[in-house]
C-alpha positions as CSV (number, residue, x, y, z in Angstrom):
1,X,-70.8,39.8,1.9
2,X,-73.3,37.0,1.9
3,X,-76.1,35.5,-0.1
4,X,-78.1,33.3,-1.7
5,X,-79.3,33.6,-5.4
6,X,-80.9,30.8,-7.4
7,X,-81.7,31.2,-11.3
8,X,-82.7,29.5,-14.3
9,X,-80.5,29.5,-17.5
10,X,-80.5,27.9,-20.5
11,X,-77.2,26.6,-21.7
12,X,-76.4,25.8,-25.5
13,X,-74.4,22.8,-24.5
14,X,-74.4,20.8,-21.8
15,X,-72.0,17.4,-21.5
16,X,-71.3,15.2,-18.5
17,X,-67.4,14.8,-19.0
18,X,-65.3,12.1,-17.1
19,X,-62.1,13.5,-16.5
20,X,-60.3,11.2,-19.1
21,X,-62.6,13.3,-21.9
22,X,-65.2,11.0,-22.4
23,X,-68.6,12.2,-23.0
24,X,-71.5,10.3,-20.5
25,X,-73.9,12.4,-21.6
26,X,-74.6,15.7,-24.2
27,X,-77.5,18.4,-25.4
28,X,-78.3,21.0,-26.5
29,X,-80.3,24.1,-25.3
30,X,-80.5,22.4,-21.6
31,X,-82.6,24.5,-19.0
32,X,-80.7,24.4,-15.9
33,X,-81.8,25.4,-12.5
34,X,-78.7,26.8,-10.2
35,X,-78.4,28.2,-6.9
36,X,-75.0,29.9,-5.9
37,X,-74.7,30.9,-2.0
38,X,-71.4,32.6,-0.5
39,X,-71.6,32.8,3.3
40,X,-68.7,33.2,5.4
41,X,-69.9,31.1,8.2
42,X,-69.7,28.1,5.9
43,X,-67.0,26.0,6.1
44,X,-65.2,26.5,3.0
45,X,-66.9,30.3,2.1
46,X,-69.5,28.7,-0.6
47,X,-71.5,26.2,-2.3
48,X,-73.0,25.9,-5.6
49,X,-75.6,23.5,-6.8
50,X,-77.0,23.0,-10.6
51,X,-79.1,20.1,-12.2
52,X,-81.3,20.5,-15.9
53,X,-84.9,20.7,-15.2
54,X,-86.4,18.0,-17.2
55,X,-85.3,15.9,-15.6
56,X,-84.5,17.1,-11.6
57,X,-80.8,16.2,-11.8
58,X,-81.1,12.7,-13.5
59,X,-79.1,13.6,-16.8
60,X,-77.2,16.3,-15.8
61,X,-76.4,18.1,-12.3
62,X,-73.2,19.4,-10.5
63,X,-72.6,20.5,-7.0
64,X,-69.9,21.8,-4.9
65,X,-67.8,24.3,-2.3
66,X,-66.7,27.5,-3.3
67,X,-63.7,28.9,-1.7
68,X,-63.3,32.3,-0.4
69,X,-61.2,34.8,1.4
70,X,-63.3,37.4,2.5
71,X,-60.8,40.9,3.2
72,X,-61.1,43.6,5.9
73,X,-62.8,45.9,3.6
74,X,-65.4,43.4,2.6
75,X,-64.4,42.0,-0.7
76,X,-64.7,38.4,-1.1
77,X,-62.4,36.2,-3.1
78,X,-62.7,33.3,-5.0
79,X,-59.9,31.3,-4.4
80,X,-61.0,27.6,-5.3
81,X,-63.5,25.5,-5.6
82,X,-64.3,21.6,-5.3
83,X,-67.3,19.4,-6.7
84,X,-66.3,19.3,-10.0
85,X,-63.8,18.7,-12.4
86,X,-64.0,22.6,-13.9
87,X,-66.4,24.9,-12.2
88,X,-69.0,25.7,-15.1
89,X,-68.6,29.4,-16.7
90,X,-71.9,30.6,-16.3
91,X,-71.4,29.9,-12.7
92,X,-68.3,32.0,-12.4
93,X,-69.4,34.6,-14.3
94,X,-72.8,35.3,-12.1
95,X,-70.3,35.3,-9.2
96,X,-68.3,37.9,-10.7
97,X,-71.5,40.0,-11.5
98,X,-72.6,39.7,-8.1
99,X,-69.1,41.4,-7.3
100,X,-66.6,38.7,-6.3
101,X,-63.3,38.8,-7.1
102,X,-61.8,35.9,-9.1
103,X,-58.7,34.5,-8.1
104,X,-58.7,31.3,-9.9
């Protein structure tokens, strides 16, 4: 399996955490613009990218690798995932729609 899908979402809360729990930045009803790509000719299987719209990626924006296992049968895996201190739900949860397999 490979491909490419960017979308739009708007998320009821948004926050740029540090990873001792302190808040940077926080809003509400935040478009976001996201692309998610699985390809298994890249490195680690994946990338993700997403950054609010207002502003381009100025307040708030995370990127990243996605890790995969891809099987014989053609399922792919998610098995990890770097960029980020926790990899944003409605990112896992397209992934899962678009038929990968979470393993995290």
């Amino acid at each position: 399996m490979k491909f490419k899908e960017e979308f739009k979402i708007v998320l009821p809360n948004v926050a740029m955490t540090t990873a001792y729990g302190i808040d940077n930045d926080r809003a509400n009803d935040v478009e976001m613009d996201t692309t998610i790509c699985i390809d298994p000719d890249h490195t680690y299987g994946g990338w993700y990218e997403t950054y609010d719209v207002a502003t381009g990626g100025d307040r708030f924006h995370a990127e990243g690798v996605l890790e995969t296992r891809h099987d014989e049968n053609g399922n792919v895996f998610l098995t990890g995932y770097d960029g980020c201190f926790e990899l944003p739900d409605f990112i896992l949860e397209r992934l899962v729609e678009k038929g990968i397999i979470d393993e995290l």
